[in-house]
C-alpha positions as CSV (number, residue, x, y, z in Angstrom):
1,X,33.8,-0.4,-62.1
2,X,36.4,-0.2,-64.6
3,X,35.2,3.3,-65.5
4,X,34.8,4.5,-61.6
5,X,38.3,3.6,-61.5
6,X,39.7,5.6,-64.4
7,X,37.8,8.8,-63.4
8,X,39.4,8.2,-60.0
9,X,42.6,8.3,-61.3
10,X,42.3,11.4,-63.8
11,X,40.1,13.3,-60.5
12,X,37.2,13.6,-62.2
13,X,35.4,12.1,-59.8
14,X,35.6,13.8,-55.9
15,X,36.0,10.7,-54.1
16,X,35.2,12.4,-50.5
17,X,32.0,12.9,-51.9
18,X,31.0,9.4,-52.8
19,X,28.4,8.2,-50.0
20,X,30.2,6.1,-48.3
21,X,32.8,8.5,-47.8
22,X,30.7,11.2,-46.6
23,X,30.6,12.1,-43.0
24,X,28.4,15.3,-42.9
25,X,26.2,15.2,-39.8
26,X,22.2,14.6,-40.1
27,X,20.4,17.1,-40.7
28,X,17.0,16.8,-38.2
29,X,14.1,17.1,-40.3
30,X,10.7,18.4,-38.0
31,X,9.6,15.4,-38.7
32,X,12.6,13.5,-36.7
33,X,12.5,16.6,-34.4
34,X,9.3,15.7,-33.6
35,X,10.1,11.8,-33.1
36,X,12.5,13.1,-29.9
37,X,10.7,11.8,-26.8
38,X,9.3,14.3,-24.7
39,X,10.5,13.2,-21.4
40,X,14.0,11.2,-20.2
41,X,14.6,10.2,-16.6
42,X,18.0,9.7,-15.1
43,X,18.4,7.3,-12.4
44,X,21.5,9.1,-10.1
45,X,24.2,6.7,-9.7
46,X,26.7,4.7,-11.5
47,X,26.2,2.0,-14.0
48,X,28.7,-0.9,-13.8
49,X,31.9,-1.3,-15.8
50,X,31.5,-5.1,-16.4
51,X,28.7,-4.7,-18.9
52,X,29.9,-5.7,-22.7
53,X,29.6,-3.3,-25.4
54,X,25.9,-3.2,-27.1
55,X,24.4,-4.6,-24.1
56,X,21.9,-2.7,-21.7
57,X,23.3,-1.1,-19.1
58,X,23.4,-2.6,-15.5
59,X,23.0,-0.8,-12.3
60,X,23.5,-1.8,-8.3
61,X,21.6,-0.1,-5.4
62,X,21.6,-0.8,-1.6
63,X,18.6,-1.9,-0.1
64,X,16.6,0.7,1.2
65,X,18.8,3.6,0.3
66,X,17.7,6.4,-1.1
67,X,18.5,6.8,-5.2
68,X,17.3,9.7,-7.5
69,X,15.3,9.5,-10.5
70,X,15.3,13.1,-11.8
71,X,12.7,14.1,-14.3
72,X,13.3,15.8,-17.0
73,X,11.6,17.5,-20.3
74,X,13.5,17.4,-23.9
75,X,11.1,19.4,-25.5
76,X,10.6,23.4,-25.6
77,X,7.9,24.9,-23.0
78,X,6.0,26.1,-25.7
79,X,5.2,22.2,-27.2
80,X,3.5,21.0,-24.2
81,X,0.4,23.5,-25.1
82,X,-1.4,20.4,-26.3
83,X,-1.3,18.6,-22.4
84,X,-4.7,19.8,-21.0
85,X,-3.2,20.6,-17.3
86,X,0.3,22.4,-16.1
87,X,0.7,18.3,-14.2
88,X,1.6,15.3,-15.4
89,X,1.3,11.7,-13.7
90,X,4.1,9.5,-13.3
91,X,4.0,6.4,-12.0
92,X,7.3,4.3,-10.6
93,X,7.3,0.4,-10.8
94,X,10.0,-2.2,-10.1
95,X,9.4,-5.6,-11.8
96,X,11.3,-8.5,-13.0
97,X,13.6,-8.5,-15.7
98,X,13.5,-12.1,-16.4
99,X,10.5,-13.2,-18.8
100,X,10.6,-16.5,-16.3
101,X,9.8,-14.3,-13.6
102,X,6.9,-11.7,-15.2
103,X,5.1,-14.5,-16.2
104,X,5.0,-15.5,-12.3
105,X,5.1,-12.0,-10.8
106,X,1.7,-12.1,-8.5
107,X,2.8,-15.0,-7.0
108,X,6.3,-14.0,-6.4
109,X,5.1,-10.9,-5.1
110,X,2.7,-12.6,-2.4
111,X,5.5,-14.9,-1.6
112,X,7.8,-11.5,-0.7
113,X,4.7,-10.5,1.0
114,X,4.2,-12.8,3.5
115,X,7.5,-13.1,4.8
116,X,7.8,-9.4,5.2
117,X,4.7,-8.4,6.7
118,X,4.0,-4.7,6.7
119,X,6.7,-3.9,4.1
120,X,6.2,-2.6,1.3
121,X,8.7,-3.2,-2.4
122,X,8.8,0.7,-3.3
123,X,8.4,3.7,-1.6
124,X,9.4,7.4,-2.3
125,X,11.5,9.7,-0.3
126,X,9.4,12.4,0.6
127,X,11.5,14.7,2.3
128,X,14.5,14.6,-0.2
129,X,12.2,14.8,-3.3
130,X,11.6,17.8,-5.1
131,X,8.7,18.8,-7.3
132,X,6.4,16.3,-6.8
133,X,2.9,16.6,-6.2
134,X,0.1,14.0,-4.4
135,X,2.4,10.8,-4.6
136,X,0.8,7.7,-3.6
137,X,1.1,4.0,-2.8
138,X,-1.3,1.3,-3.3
139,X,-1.9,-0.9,-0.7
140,X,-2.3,-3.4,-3.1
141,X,1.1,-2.5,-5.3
142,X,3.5,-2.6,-2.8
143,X,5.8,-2.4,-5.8
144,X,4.6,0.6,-7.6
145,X,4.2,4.5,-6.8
146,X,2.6,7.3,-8.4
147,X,2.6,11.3,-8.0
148,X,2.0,14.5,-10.0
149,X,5.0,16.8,-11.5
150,X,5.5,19.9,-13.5
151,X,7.0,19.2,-16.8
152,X,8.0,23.3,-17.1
153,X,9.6,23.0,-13.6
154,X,12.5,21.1,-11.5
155,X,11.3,17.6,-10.2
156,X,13.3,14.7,-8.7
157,X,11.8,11.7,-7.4
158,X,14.2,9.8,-4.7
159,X,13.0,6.3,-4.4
160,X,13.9,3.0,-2.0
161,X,14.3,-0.6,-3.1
162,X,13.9,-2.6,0.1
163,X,13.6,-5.9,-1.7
164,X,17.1,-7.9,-2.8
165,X,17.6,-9.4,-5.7
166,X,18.5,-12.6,-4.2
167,X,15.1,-12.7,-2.4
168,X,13.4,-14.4,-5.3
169,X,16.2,-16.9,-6.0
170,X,15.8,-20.7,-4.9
171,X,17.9,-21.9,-2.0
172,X,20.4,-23.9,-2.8
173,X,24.0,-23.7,-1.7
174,X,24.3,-20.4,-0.7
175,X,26.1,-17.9,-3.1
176,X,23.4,-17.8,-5.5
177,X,23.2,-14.9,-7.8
178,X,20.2,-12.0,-7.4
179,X,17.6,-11.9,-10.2
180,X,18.1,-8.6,-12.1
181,X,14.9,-6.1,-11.7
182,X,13.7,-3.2,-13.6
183,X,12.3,0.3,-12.5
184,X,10.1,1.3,-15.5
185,X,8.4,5.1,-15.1
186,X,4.8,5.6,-17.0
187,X,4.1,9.1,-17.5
188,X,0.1,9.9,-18.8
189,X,-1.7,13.1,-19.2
190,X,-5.1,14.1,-18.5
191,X,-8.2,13.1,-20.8
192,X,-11.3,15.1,-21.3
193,X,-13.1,13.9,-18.1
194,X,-9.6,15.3,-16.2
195,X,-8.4,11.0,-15.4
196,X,-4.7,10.6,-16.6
197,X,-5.2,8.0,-18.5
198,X,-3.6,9.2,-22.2
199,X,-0.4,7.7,-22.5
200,X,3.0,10.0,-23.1
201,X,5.9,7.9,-22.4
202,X,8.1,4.8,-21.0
203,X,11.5,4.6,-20.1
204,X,13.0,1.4,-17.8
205,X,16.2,0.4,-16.8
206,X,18.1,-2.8,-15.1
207,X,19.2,-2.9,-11.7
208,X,20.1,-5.3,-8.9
209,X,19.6,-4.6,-5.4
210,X,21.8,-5.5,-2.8
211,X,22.0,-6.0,1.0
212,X,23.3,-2.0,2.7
213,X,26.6,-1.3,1.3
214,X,26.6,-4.7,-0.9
215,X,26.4,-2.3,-4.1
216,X,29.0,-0.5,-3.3
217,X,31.0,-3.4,-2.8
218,X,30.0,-5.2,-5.9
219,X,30.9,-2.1,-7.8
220,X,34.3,-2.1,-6.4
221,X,34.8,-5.7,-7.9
222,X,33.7,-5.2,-11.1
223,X,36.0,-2.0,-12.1
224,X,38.7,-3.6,-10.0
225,X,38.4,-6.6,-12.4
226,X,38.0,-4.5,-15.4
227,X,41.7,-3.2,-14.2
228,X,42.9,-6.8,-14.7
229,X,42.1,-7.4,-18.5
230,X,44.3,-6.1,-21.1
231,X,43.4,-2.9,-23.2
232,X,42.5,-4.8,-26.1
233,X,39.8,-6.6,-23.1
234,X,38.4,-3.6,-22.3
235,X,37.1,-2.3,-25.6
236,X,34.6,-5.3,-25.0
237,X,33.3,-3.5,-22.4
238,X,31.1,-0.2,-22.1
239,X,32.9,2.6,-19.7
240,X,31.2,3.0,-16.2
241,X,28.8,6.2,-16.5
242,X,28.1,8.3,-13.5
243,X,24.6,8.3,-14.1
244,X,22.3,5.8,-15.6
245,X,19.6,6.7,-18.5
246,X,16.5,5.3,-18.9
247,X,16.0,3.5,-22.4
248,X,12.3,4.1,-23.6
249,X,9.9,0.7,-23.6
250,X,6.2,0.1,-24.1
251,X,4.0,1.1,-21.3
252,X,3.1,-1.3,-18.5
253,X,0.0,-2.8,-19.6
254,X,-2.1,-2.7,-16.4
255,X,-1.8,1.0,-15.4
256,X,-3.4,3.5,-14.5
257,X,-6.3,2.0,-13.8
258,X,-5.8,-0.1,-11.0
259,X,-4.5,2.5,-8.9
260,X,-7.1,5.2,-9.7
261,X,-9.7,2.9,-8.9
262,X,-8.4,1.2,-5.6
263,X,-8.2,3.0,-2.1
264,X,-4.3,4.3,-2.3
265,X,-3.0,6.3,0.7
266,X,-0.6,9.2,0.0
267,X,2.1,9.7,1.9
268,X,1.3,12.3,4.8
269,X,4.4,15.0,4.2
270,X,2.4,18.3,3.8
271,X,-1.2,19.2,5.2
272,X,-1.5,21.2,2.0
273,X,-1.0,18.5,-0.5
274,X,-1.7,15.3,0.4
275,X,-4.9,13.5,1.9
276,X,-5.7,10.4,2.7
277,X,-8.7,8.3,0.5
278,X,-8.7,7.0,-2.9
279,X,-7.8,9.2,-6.0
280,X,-11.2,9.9,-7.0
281,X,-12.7,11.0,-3.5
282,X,-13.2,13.8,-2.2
283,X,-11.1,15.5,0.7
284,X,-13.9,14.7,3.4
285,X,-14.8,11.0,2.3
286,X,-11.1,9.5,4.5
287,X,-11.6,6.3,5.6
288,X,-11.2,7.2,9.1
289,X,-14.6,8.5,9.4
290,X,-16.3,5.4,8.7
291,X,-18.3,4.3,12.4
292,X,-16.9,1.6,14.4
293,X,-18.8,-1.9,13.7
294,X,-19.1,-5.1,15.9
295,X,-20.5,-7.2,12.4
296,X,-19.0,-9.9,11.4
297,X,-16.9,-11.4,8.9
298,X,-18.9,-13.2,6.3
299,X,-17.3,-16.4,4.1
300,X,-19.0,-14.6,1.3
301,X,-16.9,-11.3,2.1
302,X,-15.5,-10.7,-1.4
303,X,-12.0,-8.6,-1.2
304,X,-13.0,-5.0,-1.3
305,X,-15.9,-6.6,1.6
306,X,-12.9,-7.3,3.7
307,X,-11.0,-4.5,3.2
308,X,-13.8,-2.3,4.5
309,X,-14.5,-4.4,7.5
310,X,-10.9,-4.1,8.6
311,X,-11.3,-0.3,8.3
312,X,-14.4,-0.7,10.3
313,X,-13.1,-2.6,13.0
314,X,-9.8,-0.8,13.9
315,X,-7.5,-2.9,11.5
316,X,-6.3,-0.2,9.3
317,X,-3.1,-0.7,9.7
318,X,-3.0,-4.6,8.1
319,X,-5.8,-3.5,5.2
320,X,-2.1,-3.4,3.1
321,X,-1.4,-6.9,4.3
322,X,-4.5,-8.6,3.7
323,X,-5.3,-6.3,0.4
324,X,-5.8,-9.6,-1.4
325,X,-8.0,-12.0,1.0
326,X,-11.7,-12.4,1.0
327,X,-14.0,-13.0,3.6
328,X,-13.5,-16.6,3.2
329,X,-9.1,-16.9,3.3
330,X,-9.2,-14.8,6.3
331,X,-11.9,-16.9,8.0
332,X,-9.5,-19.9,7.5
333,X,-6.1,-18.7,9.0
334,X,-5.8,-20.2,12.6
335,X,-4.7,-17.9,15.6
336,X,-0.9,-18.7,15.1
337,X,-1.1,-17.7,11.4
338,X,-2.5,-14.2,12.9
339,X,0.0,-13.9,15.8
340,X,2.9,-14.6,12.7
341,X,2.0,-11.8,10.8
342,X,0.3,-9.3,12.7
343,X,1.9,-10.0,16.3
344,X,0.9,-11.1,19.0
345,X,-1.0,-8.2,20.2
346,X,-2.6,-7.5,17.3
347,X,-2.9,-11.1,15.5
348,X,-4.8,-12.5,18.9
349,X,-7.0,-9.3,18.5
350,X,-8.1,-9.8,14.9
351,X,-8.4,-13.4,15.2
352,X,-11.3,-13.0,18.0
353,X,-12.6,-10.4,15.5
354,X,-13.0,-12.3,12.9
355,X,-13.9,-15.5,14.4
356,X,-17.1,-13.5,16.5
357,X,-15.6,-14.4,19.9
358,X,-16.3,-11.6,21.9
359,X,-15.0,-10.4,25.3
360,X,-16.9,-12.8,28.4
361,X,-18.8,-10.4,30.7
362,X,-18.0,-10.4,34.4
363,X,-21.5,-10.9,35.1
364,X,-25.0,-11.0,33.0
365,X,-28.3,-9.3,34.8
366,X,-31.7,-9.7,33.0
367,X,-34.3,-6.5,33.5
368,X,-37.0,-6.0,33.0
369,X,-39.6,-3.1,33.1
370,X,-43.0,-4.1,35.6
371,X,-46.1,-2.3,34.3
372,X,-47.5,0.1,37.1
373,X,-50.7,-1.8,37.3
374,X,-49.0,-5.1,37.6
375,X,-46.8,-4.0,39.9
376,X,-48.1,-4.1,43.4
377,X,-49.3,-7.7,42.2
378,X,-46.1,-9.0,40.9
379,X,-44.2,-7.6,44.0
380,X,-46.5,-10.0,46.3
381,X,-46.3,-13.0,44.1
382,X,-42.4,-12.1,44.9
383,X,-42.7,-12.0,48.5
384,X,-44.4,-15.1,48.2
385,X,-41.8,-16.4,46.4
386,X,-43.7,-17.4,42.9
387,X,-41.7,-15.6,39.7
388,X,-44.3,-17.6,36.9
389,X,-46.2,-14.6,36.8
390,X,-44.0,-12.5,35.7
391,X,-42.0,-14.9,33.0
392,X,-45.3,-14.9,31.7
393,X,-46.1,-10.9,31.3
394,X,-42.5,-9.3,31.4
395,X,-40.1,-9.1,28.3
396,X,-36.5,-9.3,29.9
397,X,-32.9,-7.8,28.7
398,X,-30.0,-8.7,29.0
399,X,-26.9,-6.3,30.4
400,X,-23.7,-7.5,30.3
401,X,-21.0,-5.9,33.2
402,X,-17.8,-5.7,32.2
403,X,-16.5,-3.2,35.3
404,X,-18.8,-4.3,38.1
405,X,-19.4,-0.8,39.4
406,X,-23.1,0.4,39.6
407,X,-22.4,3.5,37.8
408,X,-21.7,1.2,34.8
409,X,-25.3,-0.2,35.6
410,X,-26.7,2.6,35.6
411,X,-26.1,3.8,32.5
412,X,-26.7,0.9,31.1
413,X,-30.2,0.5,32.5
414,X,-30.4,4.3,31.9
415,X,-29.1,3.3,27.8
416,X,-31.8,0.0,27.6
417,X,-34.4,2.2,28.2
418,X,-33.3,5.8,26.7
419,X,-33.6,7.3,29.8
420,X,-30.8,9.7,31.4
421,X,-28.6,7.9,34.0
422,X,-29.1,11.3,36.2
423,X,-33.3,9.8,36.7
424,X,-31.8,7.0,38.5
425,X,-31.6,7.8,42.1
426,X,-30.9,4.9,43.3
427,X,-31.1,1.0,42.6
428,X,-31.8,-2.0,45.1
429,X,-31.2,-5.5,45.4
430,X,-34.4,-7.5,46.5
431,X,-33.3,-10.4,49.1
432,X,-34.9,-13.4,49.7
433,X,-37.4,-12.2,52.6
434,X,-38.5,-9.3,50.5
435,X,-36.1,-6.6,52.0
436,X,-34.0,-4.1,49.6
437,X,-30.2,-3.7,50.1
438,X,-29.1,-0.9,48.2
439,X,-26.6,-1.6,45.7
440,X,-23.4,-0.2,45.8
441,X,-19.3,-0.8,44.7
442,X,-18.9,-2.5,47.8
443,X,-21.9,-5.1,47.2
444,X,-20.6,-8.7,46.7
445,X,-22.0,-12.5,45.7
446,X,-24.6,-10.4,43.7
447,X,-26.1,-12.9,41.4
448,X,-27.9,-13.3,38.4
449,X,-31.2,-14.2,39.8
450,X,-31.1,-11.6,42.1
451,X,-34.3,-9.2,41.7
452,X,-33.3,-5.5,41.2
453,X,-35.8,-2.1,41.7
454,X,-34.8,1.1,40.6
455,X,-36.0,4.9,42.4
């Protein structure tokens, strides 16, 4: 040391150039060139001013309006050769920040899902975004979204938050503060059997979500207490920046495969783009097509079971509500748990689906067809009033009236027997005495014994 300090002093030594001293900028090696990530999304509003220095950024949105996320490359066109495709997939989550709270996030989620029925966590903006491709929501995510993009081209995303952060606090006293979330984006590229599965990046950031206008509000607050401290205060404190930029993080661990694999309805914004039916499907298979079904609900139903009975019975529009009951949890809800969730309308509908109870005819006639040479016999045993013959010979059906009007008759008759209505002239109702009163609209007190002939 000694030494150092006499060559100091006779300037033999440049002391500017000593290491410490030196302040020459880093020069990026294509190693560390290569290191830069290739993407970096930039959520479109304001972080807050009362976040301390070295500390992760903090950022307040209204419920349900709509933010943007724009999407952006940092590397040259020319590096993206090695993607196998011109698109990308990116998929948009909002999850917990709190460890507490990841480690109960299913049931959490059900919670928020039952007492908003029909609601969904996360959806995109169609109509403002720009640059997307085929976005999608699960109906079994209602947190998560997913679309294609152009890495060479312009793409914003604009998403909606319609969950608060106080939502998954416990009631207490009122006041409480809102949990802090996170909206991580996973962006994958295609693998050799064209799935976009290979990983690429992970960027997430902090937010809490207020009631409409309650961000703006708290935003006000913070900077206006930020005004109050004293300068040597506010060095504590990061600066409020006008946009907020996503930090990278490790990819969520359960994509993409559960939303490639489960039915995921895009959003309908352009005949040209989107469809409706599951990611690996083809444009005809929609789930629309699938034939109406009177079967019933088994106990045994296993999820995906249910799912497709709902489809099949005109329930589309809950399959998103119900994505997680079997055959057997459906079975068990009672008529008021329907009617809470689905409506009244709807709920008492689905309830008598489900439990088999089936409209009560007006009125049930049994047929049957007499066999020529049997028939000038059994018409006499009729006359003379004995019908064991014919319980013993004839097979009878059963129709079931629901409009009372003999052109419903007919072609039901017409139907049993694969006959067109138009052979039907004309049909009769047998009396007591033998004698045939032609049935028409007008014809009342007919009852189920009554004997019936068709011409």
């Amino acid at each position: 040391l000694s030494t150092l300090c006499k060559e100091v002093r006779t300037g033999a030594v440049d002391v500017l150039a000593l290491p410490i001293f030196k302040q020459e900028e880093p020069q990026l090696s294509p190693e560390n060139d290569a290191k830069l990530p290739p993407f970096q999304y930039v959520l479109c509003t304001a972080t807050s001013p009362a976040v301390k220095l070295h500390e992760e950024t903090l950022t307040y949105l209204n419920q349900g309006q709509s933010y943007e996320i724009r999407l952006l490359e940092n590397r040259k066109l020319g590096e993206f050769q090695d993607l196998n495709t011109k698109y990308v997939k990116s998929i948009i989550r909002v999850v917990f920040h709190d460890r507490r709270l990841q480690y109960t996030e299913h049931q959490q989620l059900e919670g928020w899902r039952w007492s908003r029925p029909g609601d969904r966590i996360l959806d995109i903006d169609i109509p403002l975004s720009v640059g997307i491709l085929d976005p999608r929501a699960s109906p079994t995510q209602l947190n998560t979204v997913e679309f294609l993009w152009d890495p060479s081209k312009r793409a914003s995303a604009f998403i909606q938050v319609h969950c608060i952060s106080t939502e998954f606090t416990p009631r207490k006293h009122g006041g409480e503060k809102g949990v802090p979330f996170r909206v991580q984006i996973d962006t994958f590229k295609q693998n050799e059997n064209g799935e976009y599965t290979e990983h690429l990046h992970s960027a997430s950031c902090q937010i809490k979500v207020f009631k409409p206008k309650g961000a703006d509000r708290k935003q006000k607050t913070d900077r206006e207490k930020m005004e109050k401290k004293t300068t040597q205060e506010k060095e504590k404190y990061q600066p409020s920046y006008e946009t907020t930029i996503l930090t990278e993080c490790s990819p969520w661990p359960d994509v993409p495969y559960q939303m490639n694999n489960a039915p995921s309805p895009s959003y309908n914004s352009s005949p040209n783009s989107f469809n409706l039916g599951d990611g690996n499907s083809s444009p005809t298979h929609q789930m629309e097509l699938l034939p109406p079904s009177n079967d019933h609900l088994l106990p045994s139903a296993s999820i995906q079971d249910a799912q497709q009975w709902l489809h099949r019975n005109r329930f589309s529009p809950f399959c998103r509500l119900f994505s997680s009951f079997s055959g057997a949890d459906l079975l068990k809800m009672s008529k008021e748990d329907f009617v809470q969730i689905c409506g009244p309308a709807d709920g008492i509908r689905l309830f008598n689906a489900i439990k088999g109870r089936n409209v009560r005819p007006k009125m049930t006639i049994y047929v049957c067809q007499e066999p020529e040479q049997n028939r000038s016999h059994l018409h006499q045993k009729r006359e003379n009033g004995d019908g064991s013959l014919c319980g013993k010979f004839l097979l009878y059906h059963a129709i079931f009236l629901e409009e009372l009007t003999t052109l419903e008759l007919m072609e039901k008759i017409a139907n049993l027997y694969s006959i067109s209505p138009q052979q039907i002239n004309r049909i009769y109702r047998q009396g007591p005495t033998g004698i045939h009163v032609l049935v028409s609209n007008e014809v009342r007190g007919l009852q189920g014994a009554t004997s019936l002939s068709e011409m």
